[in-house]
GUZAFI-240588 format. One record per residue (C-alpha): residue in one letter; x, y, z. Coordinates in steps of 0.2 Angstrom, whole numbers. Layout:
GUZAFI-240588
<pt><code>A</code><u>X</u><v>Y</v><w>Z</w></pt>
...
This chain:
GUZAFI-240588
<pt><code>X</code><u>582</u><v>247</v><w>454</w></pt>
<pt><code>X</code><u>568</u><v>243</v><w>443</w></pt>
<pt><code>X</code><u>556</u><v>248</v><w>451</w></pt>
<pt><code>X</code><u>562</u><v>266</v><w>452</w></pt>
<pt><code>X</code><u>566</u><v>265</v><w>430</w></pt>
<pt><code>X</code><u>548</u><v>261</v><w>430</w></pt>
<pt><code>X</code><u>542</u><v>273</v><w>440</w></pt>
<pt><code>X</code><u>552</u><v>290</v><w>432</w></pt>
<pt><code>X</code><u>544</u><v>281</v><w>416</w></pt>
<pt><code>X</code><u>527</u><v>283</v><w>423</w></pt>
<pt><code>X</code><u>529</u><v>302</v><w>427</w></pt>
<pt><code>X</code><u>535</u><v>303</v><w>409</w></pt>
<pt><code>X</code><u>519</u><v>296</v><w>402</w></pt>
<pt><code>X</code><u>509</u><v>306</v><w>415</w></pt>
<pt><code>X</code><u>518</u><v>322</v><w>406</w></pt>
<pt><code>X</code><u>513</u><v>317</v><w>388</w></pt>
<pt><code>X</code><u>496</u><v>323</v><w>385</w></pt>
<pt><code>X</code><u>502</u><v>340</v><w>394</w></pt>
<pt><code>X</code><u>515</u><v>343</v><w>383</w></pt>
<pt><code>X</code><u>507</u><v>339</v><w>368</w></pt>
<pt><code>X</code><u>494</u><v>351</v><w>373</w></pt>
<pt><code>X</code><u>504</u><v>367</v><w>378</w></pt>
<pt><code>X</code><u>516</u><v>364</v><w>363</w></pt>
<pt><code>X</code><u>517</u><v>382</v><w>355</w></pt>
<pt><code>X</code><u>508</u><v>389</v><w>370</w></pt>
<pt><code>X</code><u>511</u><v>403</v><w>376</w></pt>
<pt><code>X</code><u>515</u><v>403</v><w>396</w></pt>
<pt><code>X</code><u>521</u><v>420</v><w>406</w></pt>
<pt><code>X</code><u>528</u><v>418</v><w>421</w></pt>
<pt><code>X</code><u>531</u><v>432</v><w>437</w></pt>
<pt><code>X</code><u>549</u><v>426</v><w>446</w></pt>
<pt><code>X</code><u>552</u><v>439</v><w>461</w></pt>
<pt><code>X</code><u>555</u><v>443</v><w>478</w></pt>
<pt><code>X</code><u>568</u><v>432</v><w>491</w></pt>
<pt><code>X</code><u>564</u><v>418</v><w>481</w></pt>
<pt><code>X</code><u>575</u><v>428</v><w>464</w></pt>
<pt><code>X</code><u>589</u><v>430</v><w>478</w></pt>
<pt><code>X</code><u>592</u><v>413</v><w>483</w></pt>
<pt><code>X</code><u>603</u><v>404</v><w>474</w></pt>
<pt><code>X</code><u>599</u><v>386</v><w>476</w></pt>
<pt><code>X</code><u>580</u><v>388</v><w>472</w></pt>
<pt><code>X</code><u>585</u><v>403</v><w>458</w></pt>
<pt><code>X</code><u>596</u><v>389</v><w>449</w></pt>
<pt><code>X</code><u>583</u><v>374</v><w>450</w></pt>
<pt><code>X</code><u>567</u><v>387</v><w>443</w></pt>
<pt><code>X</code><u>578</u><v>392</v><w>429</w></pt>
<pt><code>X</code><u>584</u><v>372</v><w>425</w></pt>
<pt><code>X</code><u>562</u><v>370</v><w>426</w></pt>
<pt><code>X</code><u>560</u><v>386</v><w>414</w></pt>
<pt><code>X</code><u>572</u><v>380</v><w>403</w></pt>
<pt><code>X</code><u>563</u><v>362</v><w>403</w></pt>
<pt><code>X</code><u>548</u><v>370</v><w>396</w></pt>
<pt><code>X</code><u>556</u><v>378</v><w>382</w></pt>
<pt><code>X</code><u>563</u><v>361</v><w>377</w></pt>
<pt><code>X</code><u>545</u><v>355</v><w>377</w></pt>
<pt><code>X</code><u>537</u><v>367</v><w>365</w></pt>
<pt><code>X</code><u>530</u><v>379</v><w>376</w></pt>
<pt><code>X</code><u>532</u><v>397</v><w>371</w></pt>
<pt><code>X</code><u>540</u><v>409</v><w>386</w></pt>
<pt><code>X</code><u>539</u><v>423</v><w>393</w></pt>
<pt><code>X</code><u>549</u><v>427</v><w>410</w></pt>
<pt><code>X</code><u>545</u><v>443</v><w>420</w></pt>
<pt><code>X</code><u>557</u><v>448</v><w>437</w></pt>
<pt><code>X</code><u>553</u><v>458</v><w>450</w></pt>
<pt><code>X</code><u>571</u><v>462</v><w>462</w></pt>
<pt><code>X</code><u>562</u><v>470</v><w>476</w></pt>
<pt><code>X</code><u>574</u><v>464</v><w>489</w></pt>
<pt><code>X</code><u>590</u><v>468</v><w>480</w></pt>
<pt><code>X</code><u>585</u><v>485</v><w>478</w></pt>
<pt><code>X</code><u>579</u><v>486</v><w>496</w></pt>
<pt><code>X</code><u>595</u><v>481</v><w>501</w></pt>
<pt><code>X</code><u>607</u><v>492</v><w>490</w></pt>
<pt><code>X</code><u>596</u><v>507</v><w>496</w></pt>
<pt><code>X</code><u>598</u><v>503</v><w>514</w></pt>
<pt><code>X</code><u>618</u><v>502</v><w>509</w></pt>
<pt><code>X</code><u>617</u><v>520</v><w>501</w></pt>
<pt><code>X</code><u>607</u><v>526</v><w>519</w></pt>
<pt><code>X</code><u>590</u><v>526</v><w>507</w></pt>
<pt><code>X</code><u>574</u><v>523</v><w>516</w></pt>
<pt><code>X</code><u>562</u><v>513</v><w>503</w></pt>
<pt><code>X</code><u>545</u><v>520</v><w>505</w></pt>
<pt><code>X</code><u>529</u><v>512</v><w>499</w></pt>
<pt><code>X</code><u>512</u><v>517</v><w>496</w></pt>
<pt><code>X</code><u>499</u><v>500</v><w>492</w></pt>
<pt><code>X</code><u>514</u><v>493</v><w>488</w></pt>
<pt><code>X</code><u>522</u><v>501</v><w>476</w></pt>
<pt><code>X</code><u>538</u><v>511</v><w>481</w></pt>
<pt><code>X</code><u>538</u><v>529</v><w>479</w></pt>
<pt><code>X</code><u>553</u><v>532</v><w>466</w></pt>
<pt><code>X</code><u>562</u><v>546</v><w>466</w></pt>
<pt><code>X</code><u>576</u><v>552</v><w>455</w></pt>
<pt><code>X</code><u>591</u><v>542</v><w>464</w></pt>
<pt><code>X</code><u>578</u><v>528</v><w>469</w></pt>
<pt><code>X</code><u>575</u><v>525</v><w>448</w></pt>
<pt><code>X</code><u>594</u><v>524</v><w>444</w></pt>
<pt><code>X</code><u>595</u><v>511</v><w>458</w></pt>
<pt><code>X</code><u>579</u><v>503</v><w>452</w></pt>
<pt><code>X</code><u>585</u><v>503</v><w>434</w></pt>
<pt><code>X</code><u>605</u><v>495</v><w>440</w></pt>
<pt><code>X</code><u>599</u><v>480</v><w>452</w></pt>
<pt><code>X</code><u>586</u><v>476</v><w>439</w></pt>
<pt><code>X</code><u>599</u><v>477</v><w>424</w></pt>
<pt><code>X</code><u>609</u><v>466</v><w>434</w></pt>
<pt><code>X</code><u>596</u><v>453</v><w>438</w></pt>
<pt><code>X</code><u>591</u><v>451</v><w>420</w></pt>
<pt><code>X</code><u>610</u><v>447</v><w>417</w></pt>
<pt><code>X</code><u>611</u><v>433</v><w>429</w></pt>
<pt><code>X</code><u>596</u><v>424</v><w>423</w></pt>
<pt><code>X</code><u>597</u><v>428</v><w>403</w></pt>
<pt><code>X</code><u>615</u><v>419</v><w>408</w></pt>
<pt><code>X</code><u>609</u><v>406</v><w>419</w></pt>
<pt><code>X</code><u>595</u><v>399</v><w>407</w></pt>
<pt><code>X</code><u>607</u><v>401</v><w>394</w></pt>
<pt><code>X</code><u>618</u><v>389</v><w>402</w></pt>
<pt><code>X</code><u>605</u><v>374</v><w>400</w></pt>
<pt><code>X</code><u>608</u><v>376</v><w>382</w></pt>
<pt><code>X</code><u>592</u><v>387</v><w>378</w></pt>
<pt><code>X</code><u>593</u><v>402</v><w>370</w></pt>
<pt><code>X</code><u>587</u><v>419</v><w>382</w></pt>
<pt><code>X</code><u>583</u><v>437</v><w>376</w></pt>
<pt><code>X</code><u>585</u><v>452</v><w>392</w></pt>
<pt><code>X</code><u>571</u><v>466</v><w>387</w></pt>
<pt><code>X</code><u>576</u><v>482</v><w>399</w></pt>
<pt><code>X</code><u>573</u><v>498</v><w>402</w></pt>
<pt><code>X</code><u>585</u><v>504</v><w>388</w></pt>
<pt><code>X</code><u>577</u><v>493</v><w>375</w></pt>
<pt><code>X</code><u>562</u><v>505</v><w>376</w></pt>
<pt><code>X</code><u>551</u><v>487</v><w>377</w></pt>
<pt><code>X</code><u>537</u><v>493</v><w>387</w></pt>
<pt><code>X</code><u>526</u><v>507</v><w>385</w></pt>
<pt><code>X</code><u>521</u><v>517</v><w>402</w></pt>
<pt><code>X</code><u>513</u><v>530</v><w>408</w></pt>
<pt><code>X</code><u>514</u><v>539</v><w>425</w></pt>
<pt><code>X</code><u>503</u><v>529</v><w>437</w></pt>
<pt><code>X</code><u>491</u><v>538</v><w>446</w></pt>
<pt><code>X</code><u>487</u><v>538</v><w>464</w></pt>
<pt><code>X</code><u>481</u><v>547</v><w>479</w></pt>
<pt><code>X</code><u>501</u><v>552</v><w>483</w></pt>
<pt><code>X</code><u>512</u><v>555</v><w>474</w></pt>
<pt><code>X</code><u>521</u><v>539</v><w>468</w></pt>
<pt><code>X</code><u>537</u><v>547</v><w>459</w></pt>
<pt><code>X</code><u>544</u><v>538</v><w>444</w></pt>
<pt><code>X</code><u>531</u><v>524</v><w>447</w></pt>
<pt><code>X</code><u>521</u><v>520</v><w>429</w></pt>
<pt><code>X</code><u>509</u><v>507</v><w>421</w></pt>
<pt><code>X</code><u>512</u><v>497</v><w>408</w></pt>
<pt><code>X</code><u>501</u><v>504</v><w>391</w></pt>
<pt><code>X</code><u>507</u><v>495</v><w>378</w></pt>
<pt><code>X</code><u>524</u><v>484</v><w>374</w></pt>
<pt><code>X</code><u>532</u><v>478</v><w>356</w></pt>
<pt><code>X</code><u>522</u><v>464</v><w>351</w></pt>
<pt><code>X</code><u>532</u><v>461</v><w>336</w></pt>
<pt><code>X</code><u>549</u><v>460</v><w>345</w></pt>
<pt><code>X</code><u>543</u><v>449</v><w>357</w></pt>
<pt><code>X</code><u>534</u><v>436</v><w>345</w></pt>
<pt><code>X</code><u>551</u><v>436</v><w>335</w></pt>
<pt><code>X</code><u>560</u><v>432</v><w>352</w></pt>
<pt><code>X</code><u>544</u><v>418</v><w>360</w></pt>
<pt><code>X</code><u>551</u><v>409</v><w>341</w></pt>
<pt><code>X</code><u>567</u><v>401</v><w>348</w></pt>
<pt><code>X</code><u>571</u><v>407</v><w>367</w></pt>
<pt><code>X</code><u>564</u><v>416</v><w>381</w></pt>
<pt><code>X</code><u>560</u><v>432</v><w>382</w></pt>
<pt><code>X</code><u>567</u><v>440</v><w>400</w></pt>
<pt><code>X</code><u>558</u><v>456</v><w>403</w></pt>
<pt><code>X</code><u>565</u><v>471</v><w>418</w></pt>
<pt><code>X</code><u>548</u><v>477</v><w>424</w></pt>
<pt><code>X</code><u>553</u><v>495</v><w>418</w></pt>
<pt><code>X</code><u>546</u><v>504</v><w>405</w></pt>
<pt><code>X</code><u>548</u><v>524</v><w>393</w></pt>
<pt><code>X</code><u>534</u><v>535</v><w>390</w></pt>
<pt><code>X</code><u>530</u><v>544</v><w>375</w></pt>
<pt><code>X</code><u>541</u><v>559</v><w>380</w></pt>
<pt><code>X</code><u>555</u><v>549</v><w>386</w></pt>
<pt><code>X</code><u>552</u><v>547</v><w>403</w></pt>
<pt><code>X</code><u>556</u><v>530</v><w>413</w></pt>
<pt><code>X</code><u>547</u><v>521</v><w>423</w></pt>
<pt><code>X</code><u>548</u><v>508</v><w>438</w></pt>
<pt><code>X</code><u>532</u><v>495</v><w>437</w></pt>
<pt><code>X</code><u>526</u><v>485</v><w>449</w></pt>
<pt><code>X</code><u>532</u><v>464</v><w>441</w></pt>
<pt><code>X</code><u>515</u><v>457</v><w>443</w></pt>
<pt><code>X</code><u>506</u><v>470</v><w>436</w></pt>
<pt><code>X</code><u>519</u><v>469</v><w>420</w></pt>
<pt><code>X</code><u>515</u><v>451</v><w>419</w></pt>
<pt><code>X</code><u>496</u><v>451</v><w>419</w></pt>
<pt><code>X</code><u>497</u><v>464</v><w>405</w></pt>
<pt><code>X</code><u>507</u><v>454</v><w>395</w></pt>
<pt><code>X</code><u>497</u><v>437</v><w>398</w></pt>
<pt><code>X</code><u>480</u><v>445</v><w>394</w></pt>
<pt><code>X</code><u>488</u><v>454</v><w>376</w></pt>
<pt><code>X</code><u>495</u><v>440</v><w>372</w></pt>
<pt><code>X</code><u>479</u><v>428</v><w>376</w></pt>
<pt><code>X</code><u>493</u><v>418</v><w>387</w></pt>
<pt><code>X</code><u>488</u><v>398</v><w>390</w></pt>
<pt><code>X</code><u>495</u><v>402</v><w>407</w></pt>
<pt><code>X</code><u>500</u><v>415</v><w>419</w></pt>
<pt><code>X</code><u>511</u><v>405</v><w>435</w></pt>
<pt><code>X</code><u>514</u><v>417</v><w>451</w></pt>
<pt><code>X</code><u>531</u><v>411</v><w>459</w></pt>
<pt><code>X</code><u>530</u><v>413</v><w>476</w></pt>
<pt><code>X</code><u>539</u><v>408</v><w>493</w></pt>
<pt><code>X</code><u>521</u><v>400</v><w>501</w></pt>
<pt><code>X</code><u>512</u><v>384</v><w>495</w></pt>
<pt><code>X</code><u>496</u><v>394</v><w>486</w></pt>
<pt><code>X</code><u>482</u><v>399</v><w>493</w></pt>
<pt><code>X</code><u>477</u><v>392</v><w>511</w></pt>
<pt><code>X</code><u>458</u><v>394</v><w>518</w></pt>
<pt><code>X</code><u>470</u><v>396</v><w>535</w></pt>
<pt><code>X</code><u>488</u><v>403</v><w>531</w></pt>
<pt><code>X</code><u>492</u><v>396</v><w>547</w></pt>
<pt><code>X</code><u>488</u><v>377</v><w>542</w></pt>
<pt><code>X</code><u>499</u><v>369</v><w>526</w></pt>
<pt><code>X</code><u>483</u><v>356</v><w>524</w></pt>
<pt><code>X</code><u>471</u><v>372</v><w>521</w></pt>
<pt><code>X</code><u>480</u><v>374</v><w>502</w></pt>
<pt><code>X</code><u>466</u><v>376</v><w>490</w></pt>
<pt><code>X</code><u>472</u><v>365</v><w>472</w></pt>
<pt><code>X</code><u>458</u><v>375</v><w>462</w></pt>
<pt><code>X</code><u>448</u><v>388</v><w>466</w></pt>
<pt><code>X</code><u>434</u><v>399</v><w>453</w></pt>
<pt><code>X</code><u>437</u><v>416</v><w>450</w></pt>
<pt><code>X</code><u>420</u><v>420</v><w>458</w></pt>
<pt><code>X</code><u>426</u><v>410</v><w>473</w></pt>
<pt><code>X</code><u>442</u><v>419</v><w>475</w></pt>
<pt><code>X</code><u>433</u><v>436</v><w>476</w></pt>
<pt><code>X</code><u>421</u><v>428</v><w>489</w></pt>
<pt><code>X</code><u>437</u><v>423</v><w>501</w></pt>
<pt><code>X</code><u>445</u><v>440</v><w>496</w></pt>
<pt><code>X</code><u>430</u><v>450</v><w>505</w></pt>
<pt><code>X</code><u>430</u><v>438</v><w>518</w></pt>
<pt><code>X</code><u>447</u><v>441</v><w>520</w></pt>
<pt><code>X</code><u>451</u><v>423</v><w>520</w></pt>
<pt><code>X</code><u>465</u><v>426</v><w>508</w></pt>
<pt><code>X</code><u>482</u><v>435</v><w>517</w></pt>
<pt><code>X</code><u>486</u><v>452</v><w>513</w></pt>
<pt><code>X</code><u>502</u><v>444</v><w>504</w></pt>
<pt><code>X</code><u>490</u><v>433</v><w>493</w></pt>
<pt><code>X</code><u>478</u><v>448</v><w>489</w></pt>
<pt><code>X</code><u>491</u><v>453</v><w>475</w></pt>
<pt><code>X</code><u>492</u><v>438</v><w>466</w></pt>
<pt><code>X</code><u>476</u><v>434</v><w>467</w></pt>
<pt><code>X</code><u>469</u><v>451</v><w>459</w></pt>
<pt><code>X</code><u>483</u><v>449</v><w>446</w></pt>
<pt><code>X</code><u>477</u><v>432</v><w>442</w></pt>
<pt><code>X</code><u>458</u><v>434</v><w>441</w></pt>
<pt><code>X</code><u>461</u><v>452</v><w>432</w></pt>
<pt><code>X</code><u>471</u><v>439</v><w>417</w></pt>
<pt><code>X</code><u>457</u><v>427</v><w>417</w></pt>
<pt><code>X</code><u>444</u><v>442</v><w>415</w></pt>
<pt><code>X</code><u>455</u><v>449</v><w>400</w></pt>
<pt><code>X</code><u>456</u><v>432</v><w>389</w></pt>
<pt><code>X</code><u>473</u><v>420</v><w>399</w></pt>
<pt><code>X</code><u>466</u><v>405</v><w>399</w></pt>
<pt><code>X</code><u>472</u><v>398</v><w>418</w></pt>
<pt><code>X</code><u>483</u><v>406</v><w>430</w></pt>
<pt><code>X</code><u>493</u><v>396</v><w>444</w></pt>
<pt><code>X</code><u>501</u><v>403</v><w>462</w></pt>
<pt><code>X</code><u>516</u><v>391</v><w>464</w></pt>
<pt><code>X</code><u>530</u><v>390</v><w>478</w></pt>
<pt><code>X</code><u>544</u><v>390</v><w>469</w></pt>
<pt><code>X</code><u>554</u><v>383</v><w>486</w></pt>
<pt><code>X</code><u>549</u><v>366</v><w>483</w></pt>
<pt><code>X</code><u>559</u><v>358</v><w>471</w></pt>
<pt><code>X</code><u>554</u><v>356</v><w>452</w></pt>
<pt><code>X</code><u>536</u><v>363</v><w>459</w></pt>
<pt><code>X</code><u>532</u><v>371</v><w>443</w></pt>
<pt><code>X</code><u>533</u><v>356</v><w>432</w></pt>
<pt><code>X</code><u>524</u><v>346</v><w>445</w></pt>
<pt><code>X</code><u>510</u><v>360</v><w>441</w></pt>
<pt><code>X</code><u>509</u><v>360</v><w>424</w></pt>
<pt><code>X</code><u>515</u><v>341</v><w>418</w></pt>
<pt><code>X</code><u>504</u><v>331</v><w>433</w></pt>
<pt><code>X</code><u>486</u><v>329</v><w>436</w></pt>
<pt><code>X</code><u>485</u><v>335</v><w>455</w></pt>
<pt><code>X</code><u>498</u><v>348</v><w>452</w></pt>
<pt><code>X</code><u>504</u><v>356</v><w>467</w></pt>
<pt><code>X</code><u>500</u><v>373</v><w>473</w></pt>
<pt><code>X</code><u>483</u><v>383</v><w>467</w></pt>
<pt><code>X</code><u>477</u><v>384</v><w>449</w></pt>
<pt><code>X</code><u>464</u><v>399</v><w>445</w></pt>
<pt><code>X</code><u>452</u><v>393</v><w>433</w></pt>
<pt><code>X</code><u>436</u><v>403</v><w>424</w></pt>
C-alpha cells in the first residue's frame, strides 16, 4: 500500500520540471480519425487535455471527423471520393462536412467542459479561419487551405480555456471551405511559434517495420525522417504526419510528437515523463 503511495509520488516529482517548463506554453494538438469516435479512448484524451490545462499549458485542440462523415454519407447513398487524401467536396458533400463537424466540436467543447475547464468551439460559422481554394491537378470542390486565422480571438480564448477549432474555413468572398485537420493544425502551430505539435493517432508512432511493435522510433531528427520517408520505411498512413510534423519544426514549433491516443493517458506519459511513449520530432 505503501509502496504504490510512493510510487504515484515518484511519477509526480518525475512531472515537475515539465510542468514548470511548458507553463504558459503553448501546445496544439490534431485529435481525429476512429480514435474521435470511440467513446472510451474520446473520454480518457479529453480528461488528459483537460490535465494540461490545469497545469498551465496554453491549448489549442483541432478535430478532424473523417469517419463520422464517411459514415453519414454512406447513410444518404453518397460515395466519399478522395484525391491524395483530401475528399473531393461538393455542394451536398460541404453541408454534411459542415453538420458532423458542428456536431463533434459540441461533444468535446461539452466533454472538456465537464472536468471543470473552460472550452471555446471555433466553426465554420464563426468565420475563424481564413481559406482559399486549394489547388490541385483535379478538381477538389469545396476543398481550401487555411491562409490566415484571428490571432487575437484565439489568444483572448488560450488566456483561461481551450480553443476547439472545426477544420473549416470562409474565403474573402464568402465562400466555405472543408480543410484537411492536419494541415489546419500545422498552420496554427508554426504562427503561433507552438512549444508542441502532438499528432493523435490509432498506431504506437513511427516504426522502422510497421509490422513489429519493438521497431517504434522514441526520437527521430527531422533530416532522419526525410531519409526513412524516401526509403519508404515510413507507411503511407505515417507519411502525413510525418510531413505535417517536420513542415512545423521548419516554420518555428519547437518539437512535434506522433502519439496513440489508444493507450491510456499516453499523452501525459509523452509530455510529463523522460522516455515518453510514442515518437517525438526534434530539429
Amino acid at each position: 500500500m505503501v509502496d504504490a503511495a510512493i510510487k504515484k509520488a515518484d511519477v509526480l516529482i518525475e512531472a515537475l520540471p515539465f510542468i514548470r517548463k511548458f507553463n504558459k506554453k503553448v501546445f496544439v494538438i490534431k485529435y481525429g480519425g476512429s480514435i474521435l469516435g470511440e467513446n472510451r479512448v474520446r473520454k480518457s484524451v479529453l480528461k488528459d487535455v483537460a490535465f494540461l490545462r490545469y497545469t498551465g499549458v496554453k491549448l489549442v485542440l483541432v478535430h478532424g471527423g473523417g469517419p463520422a462523415i464517411t459514415k453519414r454519407l454512406n447513410s444518404k447513398n453518397k460515395v466519399s471520393q478522395f484525391i491524395n487524401g483530401m475528399r473531393v467536396t461538393d455542394e451536398f458533400t460541404l453541408g454534411v462536412v459542415q453538420e458532423e463537424l458542428s456536431k463533434l466540436n459540441d461533444l468535446i467543447v461539452k466533454e472538456i467542459s465537464s472536468y471543470g475547464v473552460g472550452a471555446v468551439g471555433l466553426k465554420a460559422n464563426d468565420n475563424f479561419l481564413k481559406a482559399t481554394k486549394k489547388k490541385s491537378k483535379k478538381d477538389l470542390g469545396f476543398v481550401g487551405e487555411v491562409i490566415d486565422f484571428d490571432v487575437e480571438k484565439l489568444n483572448q480564448i488560450m488566456e483561461n480555456d481551450i480553443a476547439v477549432i472545426s477544420p473549416m474555413g470562409v474565403s474573402e468572398d464568402a465562400v466555405t471551405f472543408n480543410i484537411n485537420a492536419d494541415e489546419v493544425a500545422c498552420f496554427l502551430a508554426s504562427k503561433l511559434g507552438a512549444e508542441k505539435l502532438v499528432l493523435l493517432t490509432n498506431v504506437l508512432g513511427v516504426m522502422r517495420d510497421p509490422r513489429q511493435n519493438t521497431s517504434l522510433i522514441p526520437t527521430i531528427k527531422v533530416k532522419e525522417a526525410k531519409q526513412l520517408i524516401n526509403r519508404k520505411t515510413i507507411d503511407e498512413g505515417m507519411i502525413p504526419k510525418i510531413n505535417a510534423a517536420v513542415s512545423a519544426m521548419e516554420s518555428g514549433v519547437n518539437k512535434a510528437h506522433i502519439v496513440d491516443a489508444k493507450i491510456p493517458h499516453a499523452l501525459l506519459l509523452e509530455i510529463f515523463t523522460n522516455r515518453g511513449i510514442g515518437t517525438e520530432v526534434v530539429k
